[in-house]
C-alpha positions in Angstrom: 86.6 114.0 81.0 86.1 114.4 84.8 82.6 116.2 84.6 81.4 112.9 82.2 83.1 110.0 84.4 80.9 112.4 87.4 78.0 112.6 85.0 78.0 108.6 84.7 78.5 107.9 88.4 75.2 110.6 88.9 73.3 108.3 86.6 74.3 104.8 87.6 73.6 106.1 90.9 70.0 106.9 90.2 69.6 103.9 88.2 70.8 101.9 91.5 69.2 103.8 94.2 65.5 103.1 92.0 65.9 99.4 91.8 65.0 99.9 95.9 61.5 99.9 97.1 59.7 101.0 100.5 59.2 97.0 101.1 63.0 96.6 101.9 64.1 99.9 103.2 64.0 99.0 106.8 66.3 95.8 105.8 68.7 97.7 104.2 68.9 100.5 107.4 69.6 97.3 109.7 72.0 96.0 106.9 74.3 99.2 106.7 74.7 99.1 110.8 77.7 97.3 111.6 76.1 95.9 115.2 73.8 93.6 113.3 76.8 92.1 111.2 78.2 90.8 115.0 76.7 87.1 114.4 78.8 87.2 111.5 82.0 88.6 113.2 81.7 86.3 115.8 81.6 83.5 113.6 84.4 84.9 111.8 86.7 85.2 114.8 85.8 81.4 115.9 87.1 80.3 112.8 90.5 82.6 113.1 91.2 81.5 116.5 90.7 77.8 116.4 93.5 78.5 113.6 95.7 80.8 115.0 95.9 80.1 118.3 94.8 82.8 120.9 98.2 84.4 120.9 98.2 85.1 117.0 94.3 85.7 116.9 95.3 88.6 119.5 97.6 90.2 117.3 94.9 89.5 114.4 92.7 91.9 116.3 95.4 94.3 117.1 96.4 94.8 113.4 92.4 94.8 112.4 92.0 97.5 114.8 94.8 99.9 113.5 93.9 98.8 109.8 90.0 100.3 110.5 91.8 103.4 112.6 94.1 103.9 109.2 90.8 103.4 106.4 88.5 105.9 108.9 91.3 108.4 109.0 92.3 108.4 105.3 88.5 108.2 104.5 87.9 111.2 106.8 90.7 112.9 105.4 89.5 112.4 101.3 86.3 113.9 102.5 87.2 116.8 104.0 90.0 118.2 101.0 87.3 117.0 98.6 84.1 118.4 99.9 82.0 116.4 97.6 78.3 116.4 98.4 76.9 112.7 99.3 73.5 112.2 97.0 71.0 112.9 99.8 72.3 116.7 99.7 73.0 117.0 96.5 70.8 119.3 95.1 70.9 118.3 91.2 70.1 114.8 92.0 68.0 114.3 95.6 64.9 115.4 94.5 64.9 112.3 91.6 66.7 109.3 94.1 65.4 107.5 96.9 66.6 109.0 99.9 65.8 106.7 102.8 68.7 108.4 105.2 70.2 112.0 105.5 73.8 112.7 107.0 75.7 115.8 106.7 79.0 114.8 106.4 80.9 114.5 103.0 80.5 111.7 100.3 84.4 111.0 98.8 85.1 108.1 99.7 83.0 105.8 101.9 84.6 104.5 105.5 82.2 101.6 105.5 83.1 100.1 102.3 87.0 101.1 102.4 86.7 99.7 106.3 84.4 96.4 105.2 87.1 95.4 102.0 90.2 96.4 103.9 89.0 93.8 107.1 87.4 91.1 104.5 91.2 91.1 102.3 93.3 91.0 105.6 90.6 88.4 106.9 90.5 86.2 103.4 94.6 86.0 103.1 94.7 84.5 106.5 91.5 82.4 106.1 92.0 80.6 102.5 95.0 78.3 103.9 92.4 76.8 105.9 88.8 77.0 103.9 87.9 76.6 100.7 84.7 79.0 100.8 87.0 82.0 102.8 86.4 83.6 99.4 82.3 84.0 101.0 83.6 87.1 103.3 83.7 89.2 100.4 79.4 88.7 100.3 80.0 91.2 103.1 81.4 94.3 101.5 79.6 94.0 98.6 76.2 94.3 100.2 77.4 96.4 103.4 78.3 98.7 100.9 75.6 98.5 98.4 73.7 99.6 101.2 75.1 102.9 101.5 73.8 103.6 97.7 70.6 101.9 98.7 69.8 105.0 101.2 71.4 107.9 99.3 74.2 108.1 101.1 76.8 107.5 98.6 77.7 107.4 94.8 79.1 104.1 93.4 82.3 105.8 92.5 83.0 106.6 96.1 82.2 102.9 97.0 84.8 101.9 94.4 87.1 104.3 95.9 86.7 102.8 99.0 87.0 99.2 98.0 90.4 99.9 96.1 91.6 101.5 99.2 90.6 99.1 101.3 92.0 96.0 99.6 95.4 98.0 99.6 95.4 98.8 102.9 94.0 95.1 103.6 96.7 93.7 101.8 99.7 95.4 102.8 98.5 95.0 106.6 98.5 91.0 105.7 101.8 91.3 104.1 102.8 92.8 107.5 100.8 90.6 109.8 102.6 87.6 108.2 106.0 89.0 108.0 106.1 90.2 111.4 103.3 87.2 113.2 103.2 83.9 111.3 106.9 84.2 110.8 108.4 84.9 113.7 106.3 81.4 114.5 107.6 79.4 112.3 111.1 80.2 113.1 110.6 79.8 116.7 109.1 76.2 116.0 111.9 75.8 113.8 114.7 76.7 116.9 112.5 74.4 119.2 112.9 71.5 116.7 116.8 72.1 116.3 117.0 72.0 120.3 
């Protein structure tokens, strides 16, 4: 059962990988760097602060910060037990995909898309309450991470993998954020109001 569900992710890879073209590989190398998403960051953390205040948008930052140390580590650490080759070394398939960038680490499961869901789930909780079209952020994992099958760098199961992780980890680090942030908040305005 595991060889065919491996079998399949080999072949929707390939089929993915050749729907790129020469034309766009140099978008897709800028697209899978994080630097050029900062316009979009930026914008992001406008929006969160004119919301939360600067105190609460500091603590936003804190928890994003330890969310993206938790998704590298457990990413890093899925990698190294697994040892599964990434598609631009492995040898059964790389000579048939497009491989527009090498890198010699392991495949199983991708930091950028558990790192790009777990940020856009804890981002989108916060963000609906206050616009319609938060559900937009999620444009940014999906093509972050498409981007990493774009260049060979990783099978679609291990971008899956990643998404299901990250929105976990995303969520439970809202769940957290609000329990331990927006509510202690609320009750001080509610002690305020009582005085």
């Amino acid at each position: 059962m595991l060889e065919k569900i491996l079998q399949l992710d080999k072949e929707l890879l390939i089929f993915l990988n050749g729907l790129g073209s020469e034309t766009f590989d140099g978008l897709w190398l800028i697209i899978t760097k994080q630097v050029y998403w900062t316009p979009l960051f930026l914008l992001v953390f406008y929006l969160l602060q004119k919301k939360l205040g600067w105190k609460n948008f500091g603590y936003y930052f804190l928890f994003t910060a330890l969310l993206i140390l938790l998704c590298d580590q457990t990413s890093n650490l899925f990698k190294w037990y697994f040892h599964r080759l990434r598609p631009c070394n492995d040898e059964t398939i790389n000579h048939i995909i497009r491989v527009v960038k090498t890198s010699p680490s392991f495949s199983f499961f991708s930091g950028h898309a558990t790192n790009s869901m777990a940020t856009t789930v804890f981002t989108f909780m916060i963000l609906k309450k206050f616009y319609r079209h938060a559900y937009l952020l999620f444009l940014f994992p999906l093509i972050f991470a498409y981007s990493r099958i774009y260049l060979g760098l990783h099978f679609p199961s291990d971008i899956l993998t990643g998404y299901a992780f990250g929105a976990t980890f995303g969520f439970i680090c809202y769940k957290l954020y609000r329990k331990y942030v927006l509510r202690i908040k609320v009750r001080v305005k509610q002690l305020i109001r009582r005085e």
